[in-house]
C-alpha positions in Angstrom: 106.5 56.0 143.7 106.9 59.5 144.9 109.1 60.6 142.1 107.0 59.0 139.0 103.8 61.1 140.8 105.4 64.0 140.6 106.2 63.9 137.2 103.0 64.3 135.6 101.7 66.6 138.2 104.6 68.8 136.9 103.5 68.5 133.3 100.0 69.1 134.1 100.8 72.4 135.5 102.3 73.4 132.9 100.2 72.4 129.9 97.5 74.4 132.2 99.9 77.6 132.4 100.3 77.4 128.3 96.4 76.9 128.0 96.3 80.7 130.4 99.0 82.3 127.9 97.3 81.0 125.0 94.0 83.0 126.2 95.6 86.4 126.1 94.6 88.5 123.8 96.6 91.9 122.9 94.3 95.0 123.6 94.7 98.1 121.1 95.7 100.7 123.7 94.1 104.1 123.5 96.1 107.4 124.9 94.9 110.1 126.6 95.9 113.5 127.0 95.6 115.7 130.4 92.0 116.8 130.9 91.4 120.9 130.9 88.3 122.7 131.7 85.9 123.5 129.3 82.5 124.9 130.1 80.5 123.1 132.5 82.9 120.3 131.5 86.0 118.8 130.3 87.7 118.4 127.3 91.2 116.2 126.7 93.0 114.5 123.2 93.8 110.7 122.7 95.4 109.0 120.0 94.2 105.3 119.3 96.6 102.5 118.1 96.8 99.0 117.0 98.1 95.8 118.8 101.5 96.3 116.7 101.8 100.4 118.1 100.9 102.1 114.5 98.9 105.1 115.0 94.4 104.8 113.8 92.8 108.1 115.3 93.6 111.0 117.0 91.6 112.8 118.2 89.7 115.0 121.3 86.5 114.0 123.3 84.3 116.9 125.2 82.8 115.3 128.1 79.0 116.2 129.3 78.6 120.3 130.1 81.9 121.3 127.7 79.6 122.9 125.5 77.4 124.6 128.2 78.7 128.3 129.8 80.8 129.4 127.5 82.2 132.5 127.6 80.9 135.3 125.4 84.3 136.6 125.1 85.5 132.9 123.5 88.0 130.1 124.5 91.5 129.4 122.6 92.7 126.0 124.0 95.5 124.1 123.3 95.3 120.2 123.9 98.6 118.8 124.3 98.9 114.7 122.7 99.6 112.3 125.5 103.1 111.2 125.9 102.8 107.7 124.7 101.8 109.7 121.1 104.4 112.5 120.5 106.0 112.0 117.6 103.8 109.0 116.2 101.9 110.7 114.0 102.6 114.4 111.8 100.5 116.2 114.2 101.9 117.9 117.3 99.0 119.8 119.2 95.1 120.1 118.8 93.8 123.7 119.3 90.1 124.7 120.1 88.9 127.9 119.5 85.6 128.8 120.0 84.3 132.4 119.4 80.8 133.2 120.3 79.7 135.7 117.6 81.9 133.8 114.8 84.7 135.4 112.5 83.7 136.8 108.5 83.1 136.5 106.3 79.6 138.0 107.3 76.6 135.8 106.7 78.9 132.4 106.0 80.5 132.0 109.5 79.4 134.7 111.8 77.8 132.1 114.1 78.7 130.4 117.4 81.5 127.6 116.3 84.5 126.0 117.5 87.6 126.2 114.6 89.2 122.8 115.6 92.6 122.8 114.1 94.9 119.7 114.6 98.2 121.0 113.9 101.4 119.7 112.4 103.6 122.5 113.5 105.2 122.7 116.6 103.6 125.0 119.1 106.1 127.7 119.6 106.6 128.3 115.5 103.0 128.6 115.1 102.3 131.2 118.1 105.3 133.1 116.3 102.8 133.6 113.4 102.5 137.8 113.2 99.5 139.0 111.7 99.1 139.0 107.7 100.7 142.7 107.3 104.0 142.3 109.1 104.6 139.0 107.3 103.1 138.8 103.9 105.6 137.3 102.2 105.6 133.7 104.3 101.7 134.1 104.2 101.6 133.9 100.3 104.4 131.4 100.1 102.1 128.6 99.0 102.7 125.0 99.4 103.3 123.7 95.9 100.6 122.1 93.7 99.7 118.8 95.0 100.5 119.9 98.4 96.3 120.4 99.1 93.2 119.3 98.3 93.0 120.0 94.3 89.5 121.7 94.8 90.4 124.0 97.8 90.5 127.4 97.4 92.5 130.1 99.3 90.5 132.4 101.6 91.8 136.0 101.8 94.6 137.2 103.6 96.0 135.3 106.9 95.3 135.0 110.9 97.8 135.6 113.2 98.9 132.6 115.0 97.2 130.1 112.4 98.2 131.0 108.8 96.4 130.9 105.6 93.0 129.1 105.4 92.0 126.7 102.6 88.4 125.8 102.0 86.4 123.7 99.9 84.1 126.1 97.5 81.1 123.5 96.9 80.9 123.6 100.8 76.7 124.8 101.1 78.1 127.7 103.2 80.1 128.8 100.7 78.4 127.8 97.2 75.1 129.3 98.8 73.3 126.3 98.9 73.2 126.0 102.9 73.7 127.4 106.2 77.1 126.7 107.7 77.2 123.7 110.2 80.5 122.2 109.3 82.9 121.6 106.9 86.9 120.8 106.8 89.6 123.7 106.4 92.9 123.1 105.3 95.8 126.1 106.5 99.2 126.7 105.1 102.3 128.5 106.1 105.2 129.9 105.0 105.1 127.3 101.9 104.2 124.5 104.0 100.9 122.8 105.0 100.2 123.5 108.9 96.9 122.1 109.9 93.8 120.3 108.9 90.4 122.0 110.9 86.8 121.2 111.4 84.9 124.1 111.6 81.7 123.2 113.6 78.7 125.3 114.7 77.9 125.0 118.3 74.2 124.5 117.6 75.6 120.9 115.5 77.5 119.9 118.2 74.5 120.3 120.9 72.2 118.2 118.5 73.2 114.8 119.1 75.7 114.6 115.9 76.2 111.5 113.9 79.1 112.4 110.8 81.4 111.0 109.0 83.4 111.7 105.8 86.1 111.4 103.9 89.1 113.9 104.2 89.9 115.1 100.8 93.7 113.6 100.7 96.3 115.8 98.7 98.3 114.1 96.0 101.6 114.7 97.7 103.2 114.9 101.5 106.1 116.9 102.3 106.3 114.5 105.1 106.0 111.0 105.2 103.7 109.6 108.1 100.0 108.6 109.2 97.3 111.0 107.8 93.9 110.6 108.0 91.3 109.5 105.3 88.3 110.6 107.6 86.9 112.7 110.0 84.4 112.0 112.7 82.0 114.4 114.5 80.4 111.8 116.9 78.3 111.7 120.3 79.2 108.6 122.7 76.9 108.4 125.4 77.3 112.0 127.4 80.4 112.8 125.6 81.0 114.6 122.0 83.9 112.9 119.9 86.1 114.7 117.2 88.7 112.8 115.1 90.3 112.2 112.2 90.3 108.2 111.3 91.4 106.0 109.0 95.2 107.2 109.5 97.3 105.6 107.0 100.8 106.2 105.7 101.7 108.1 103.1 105.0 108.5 101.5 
C-alpha cells in the first residue's frame, strides 16, 4: 500500500513542477553602462535586446539634475556601451558634448546644445583625428555615393576629433524656416561613415520633450549589422531618454 501511494504523489509533483516551468516567461534584458556625472545628475548608455539576444535600441538616459549646472566652459563625455553590448551592434562609444554658447555657423547653432554623436569608430582612431589643416586629404576622402543619406549635404571643412559633418538642408535651421532645436547629423572620415548625431538645444531637452522620427537610412553599408530606422528624444518620468530604435540589419 505504501508503494502504490507513493506513486502518484511522485507524479503529482511533477506535473506541478512542469505547470511552474511552463509559467516562465523570457524577459528582453536591457544593458547598462557605468553611470558618470553630469550636472546636478547622472548620465549612463544601455543597449536593449530581445528574448533571442539581437540588438533593438541603444541608447543613453540623463537622470533628474543632468541638465542643471553645467559648465560655461562645456562638457565632452564619452559613454562607454556596457559589456554585455560590445560588439553587438556597429556602434562602439556614445559621446556628449555640450558647449554653452554653441559652435557656427552664427545665427543657425550658436545656442546652448549637446552634439550627441553615437560612434562606429573605435575610440582611440577617432581621438587621433588632427584638425582639418594637418589632414585634409582623409577629411575630403568621402564615403562613396550611397554611403549617406541622398539629401545630406556636406558642411564645411572638418572638426578635430569628429570628422566631417553631414546635415540635412530642409532642416528649419538650415532652410530658414525655424530656429534650431534639433535635427540628425551624419559625420564621415577618411572615406568612411563614423557617426550618426542628434544635435539638440538645451532649452528642448528642459521642456518635457516628446520626438520621434525616422532616421534617413543610406542605400548602402560598408558594414553589415543592426542600424537604426529611428531616433527618440523622450522624457520618462524624471529622466531624459536619447536613442536610436528600430535597429534592424542591413547587409
Amino acid at each position: 500500500m505504501r508503494r502504490l501511494f507513493t506513486l502518484p504523489v511522485l507524479a503529482l509533483l511533477f506535473l506541478t513542477g512542469c505547470d511552474d516551468n511552463d509559467d516562465t516567461v523570457a524577459v528582453a534584458p536591457t544593458y547598462k553602462g557605468t553611470e558618470q556625472a553630469l550636472g546636478n545628475g547622472k548620465a549612463y548608455s544601455w543597449v536593449k535586446f530581445t528574448t533571442d539576444n539581437k540588438p533593438t535600441a541603444i541608447g543613453f538616459t540623463l537622470t533628474k539634475g543632468a541638465l542643471d549646472n553645467l559648465p560655461h566652459g562645456g562638457v565632452a563625455l564619452v559613454l562607454s556601451l556596457p559589456t554585455e553590448a560590445v560588439g553587438k551592434t556597429p556602434f562602439d562609444h556614445i559621446m556628449l558634448d555640450y558647449l554653452h554658447t554653441g559652435h557656427e555657423p552664427p545665427g543657425v547653432y550658436d545656442v546652448g546644445h549637446f552634439d550627441m554623436h553615437f560612434y562606429m569608430q573605435p575610440l582611440a582612431e577617432r581621438k587621433a583625428i588632427p584638425v582639418y589643416e594637418a589632414a585634409k586629404a582623409k577629411f575630403d576622402n568621402l564615403p562613396p555615393a550611397g554611403y549617406l543619406p541622398s539629401t545630406y549635404i556636406r558642411l564645411p571643412a572638418g572638426v578635430p576629433e569628429m570628422g566631417v559633418h553631414w546635415a540635412n538642408p530642409a532642416s528649419p535651421e538650415l532652410a530658414g524656416t525655424g530656429k534650431f532645436t534639433e535635427t540628425l547629423i551624419f559625420g564621415s572620415y577618411d572615406g568612411k561613415v563614423t557617426f550618426i548625431e542628434p544635435m539638440v538645444a538645451h532649452e528642448f531637452l528642459k521642456n518635457k520633450p516628446n520626438l520621434s522620427k525616422s532616421v534617413p537610412v543610406p542605400a548602402k553599408f560598408a558594414k553589415a549589422g543592426y542600424y537604426p530606422m529611428q531616433y527618440t528624444i523622450k522624457q520618462v518620468g524624471d529622466d531624459i531618454q536619447v536613442s536610436l530604435e528600430g535597429l534592424m540589419m542591413m547587409q
